[in-house]
VODODO-921933 format. One record per residue (C-alpha): residue in three letters; y negated, z, x. Coordinates in steps of 0.001 Angstrom, whole numbers, padded with zeros to 6 digits, always signed. Example, Ala and Ser with C-alpha at 12.3 -4.5 7.8 and 13.67 -1.06 7.14 Angstrom:
% VODODO-921933
ALA+004500+007800+012300SER+001060+007140+013670
***
This chain:
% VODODO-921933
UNK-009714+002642+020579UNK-010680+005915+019110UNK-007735+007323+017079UNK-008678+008566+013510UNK-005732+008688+011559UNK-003220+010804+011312UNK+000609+010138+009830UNK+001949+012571+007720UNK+004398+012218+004833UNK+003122+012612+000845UNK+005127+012999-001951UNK+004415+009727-004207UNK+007188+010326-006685UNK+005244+010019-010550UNK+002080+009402-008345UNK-000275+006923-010304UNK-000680+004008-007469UNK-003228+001413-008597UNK-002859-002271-007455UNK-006378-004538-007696UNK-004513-007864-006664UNK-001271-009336-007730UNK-000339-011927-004515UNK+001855-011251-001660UNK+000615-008750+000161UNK+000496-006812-002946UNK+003947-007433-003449UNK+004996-006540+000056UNK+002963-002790-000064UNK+004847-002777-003176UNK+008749-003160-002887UNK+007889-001323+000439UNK+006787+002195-001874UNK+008909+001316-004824UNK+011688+002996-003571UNK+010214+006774-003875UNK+009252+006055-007570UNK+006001+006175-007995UNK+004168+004431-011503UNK+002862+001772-010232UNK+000237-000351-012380UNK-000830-004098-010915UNK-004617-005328-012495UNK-004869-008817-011582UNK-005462-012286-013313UNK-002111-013159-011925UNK+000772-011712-010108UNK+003578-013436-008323UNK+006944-013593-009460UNK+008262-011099-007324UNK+005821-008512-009179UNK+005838-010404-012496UNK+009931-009609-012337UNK+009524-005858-011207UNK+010083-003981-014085UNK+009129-000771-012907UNK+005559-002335-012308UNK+003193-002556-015439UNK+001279-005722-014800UNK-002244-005886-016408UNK-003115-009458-016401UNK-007209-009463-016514UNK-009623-009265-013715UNK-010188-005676-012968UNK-013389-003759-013501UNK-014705+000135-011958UNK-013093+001002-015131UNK-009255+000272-013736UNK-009056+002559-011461UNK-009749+005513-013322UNK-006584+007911-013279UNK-004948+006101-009948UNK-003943+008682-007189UNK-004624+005964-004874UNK-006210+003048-005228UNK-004238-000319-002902UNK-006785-003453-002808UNK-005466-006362-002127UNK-007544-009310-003393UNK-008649-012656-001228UNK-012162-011689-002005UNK-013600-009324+000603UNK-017172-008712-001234UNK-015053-007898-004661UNK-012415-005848-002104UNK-015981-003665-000450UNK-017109-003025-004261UNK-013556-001829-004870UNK-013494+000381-002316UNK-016542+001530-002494UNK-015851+002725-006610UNK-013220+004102-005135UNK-015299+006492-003002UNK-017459+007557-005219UNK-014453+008737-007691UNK-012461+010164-004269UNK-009819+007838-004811UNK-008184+007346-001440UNK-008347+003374-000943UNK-006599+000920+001348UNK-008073-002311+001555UNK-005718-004950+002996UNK-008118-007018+004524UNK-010545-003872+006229UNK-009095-001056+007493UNK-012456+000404+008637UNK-012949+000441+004504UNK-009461+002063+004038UNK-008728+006235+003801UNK-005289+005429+004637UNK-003020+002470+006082UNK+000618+001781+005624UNK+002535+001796+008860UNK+005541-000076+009145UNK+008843+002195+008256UNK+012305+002601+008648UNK+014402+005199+006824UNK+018035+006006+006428UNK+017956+007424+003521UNK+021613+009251+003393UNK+019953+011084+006129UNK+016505+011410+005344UNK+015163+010120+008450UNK+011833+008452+008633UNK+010661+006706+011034UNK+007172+005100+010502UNK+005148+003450+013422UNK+001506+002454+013002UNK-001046+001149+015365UNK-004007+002642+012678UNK-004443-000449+010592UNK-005396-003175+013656UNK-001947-004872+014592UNK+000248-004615+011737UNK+002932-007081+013724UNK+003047-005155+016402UNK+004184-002002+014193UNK+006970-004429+012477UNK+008312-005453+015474UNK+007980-001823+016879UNK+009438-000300+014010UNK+012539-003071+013918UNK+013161-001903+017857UNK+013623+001872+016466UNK+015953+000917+013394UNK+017909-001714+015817UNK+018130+001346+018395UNK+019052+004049+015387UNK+021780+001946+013714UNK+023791+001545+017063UNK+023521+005418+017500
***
């Protein structure tokens, strides 16, 4: 595999993160960057109740259009439709919008790896295998935290 990505930390706090899906994986990417406060808006015909009871999530409950995205630091596609997902991403281009599309992460700028952090510490630990075997990064990353906590 030739490596093309390369971790580093950003500050997301009052970033603008755009949402073009409202399901689960959606909601995962979500409560998993909540934490560091971004604004996070969610354009979708529906959401489920996990980001329908998020309050610090603005829900926009429409199909999105090119127009949506306008403003977003970075743009998280998550839809089941892939050609609607490759438009998406493809807007998001064009505007240099850094994209990650959940279900192509030869489309995506970015990928989220899996991550622990102790947070009265400030440690983060984030393990990624570039977007092509997000379980093995879990499980990876839950080895780390498992080995960390017993310090």
């Amino acid at each position: 595999m030739k490596l093309s990505y390369y971790p580093f930390l950003v500050n997301i706090r009052g970033k603008r993160l755009v949402f073009i899906g409202g399901g689960k994986v959606a909601e995962r990417k979500i409560a998993s960057l909540s934490r560091m406060e971004p604004e996070i808006r969610v354009i979708a015909p529906s959401v489920t109740d996990g980001i329908r009871d998020n309050v610090r999530v603005e829900k926009v409950l429409k199909p999105a259009s090119a127009e949506d995205i306008r403003g977003a630091d970075f743009l998280f596609i998550c839809t089941d439709d892939r050609e609607l997902n490759r438009e998406f991403a493809i807007e998001a281009k064009i505007k240099n919008i850094p994209v990650n599309v959940a279900d192509d992460p030869d489309m995506s700028d970015f990928h989220l790896p899996a991550v622990y952090v102790e947070e009265d510490t400030g440690t983060v630990v984030s393990v990624s295998t570039q977007g092509q075997e997000p379980s093995f990064s879990k499980k990876l990353r839950d080895r780390i935290a498992a080995f960390l906590e017993k310090g």
